[in-house]
N, C-alpha and C positions, 0 to 999 in steps of 0.2 A: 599345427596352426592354431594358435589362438583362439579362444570362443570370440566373435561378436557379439555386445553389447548394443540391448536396442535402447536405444535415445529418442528420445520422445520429445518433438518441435513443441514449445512453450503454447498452451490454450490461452484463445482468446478470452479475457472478461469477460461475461455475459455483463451487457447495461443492466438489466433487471437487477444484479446483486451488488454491482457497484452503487447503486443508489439508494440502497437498502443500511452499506455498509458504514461505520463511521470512527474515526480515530478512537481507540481505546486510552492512548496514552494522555490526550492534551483533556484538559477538563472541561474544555467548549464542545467536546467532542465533534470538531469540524468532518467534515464529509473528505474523501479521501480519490484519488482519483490514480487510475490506469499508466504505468510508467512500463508500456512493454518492450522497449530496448533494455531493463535493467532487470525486467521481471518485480517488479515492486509495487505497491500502492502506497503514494505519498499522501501524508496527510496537507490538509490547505495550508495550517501553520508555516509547512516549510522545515520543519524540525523532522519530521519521524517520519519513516520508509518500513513499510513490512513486506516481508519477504512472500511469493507467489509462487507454490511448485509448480512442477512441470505438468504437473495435473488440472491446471488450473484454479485450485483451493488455497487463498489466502492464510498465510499465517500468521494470526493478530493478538499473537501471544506477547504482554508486553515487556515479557523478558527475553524474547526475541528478538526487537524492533531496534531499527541504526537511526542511530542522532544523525542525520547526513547536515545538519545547519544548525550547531551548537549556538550560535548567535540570538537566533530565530525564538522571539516569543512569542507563543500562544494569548496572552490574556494580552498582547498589542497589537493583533493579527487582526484587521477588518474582518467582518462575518463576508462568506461568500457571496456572489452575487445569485439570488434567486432564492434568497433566504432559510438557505441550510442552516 
């Protein structure tokens, strides 16, 4: 019989470090927000997603990061609402 593998259910974001944390990639460095059906933190832009293990621990390495909306610019992205 095969080993089982333990699989570990995706951790919630703590708010405390989500607020803390901020787009590496775009140079407004917009504040970045919780996408937990994809496991990702998308920046405000709309352009870059970084990937969240299953640990919980963001990965905001920016040679890691998916273009999910190549369209999407930064330097024409309104600032957030609440002054990020």
């Amino acid at each position: 019989m095969p080993e089982q593998q333990d699989v570990q259910a995706p951790q919630p974001m703590d708010e405390w470090l989500l607020k803390l944390l901020a787009c590496p990639a775009c140079p407004q460095h917009y504040p970045l927000s919780y996408d937990a059906a994809k496991s990702v933190l998308v920046c405000h832009c709309g352009r870059y997603a970084f990937p969240v293990g299953s640990d919980g621990i963001p990965n905001l390495l920016v040679t890691d990061d998916k273009i999910i909306n190549s369209d999407a610019d930064p330097s024409k992205c309104p600032p957030p609402q609440g002054g990020n």
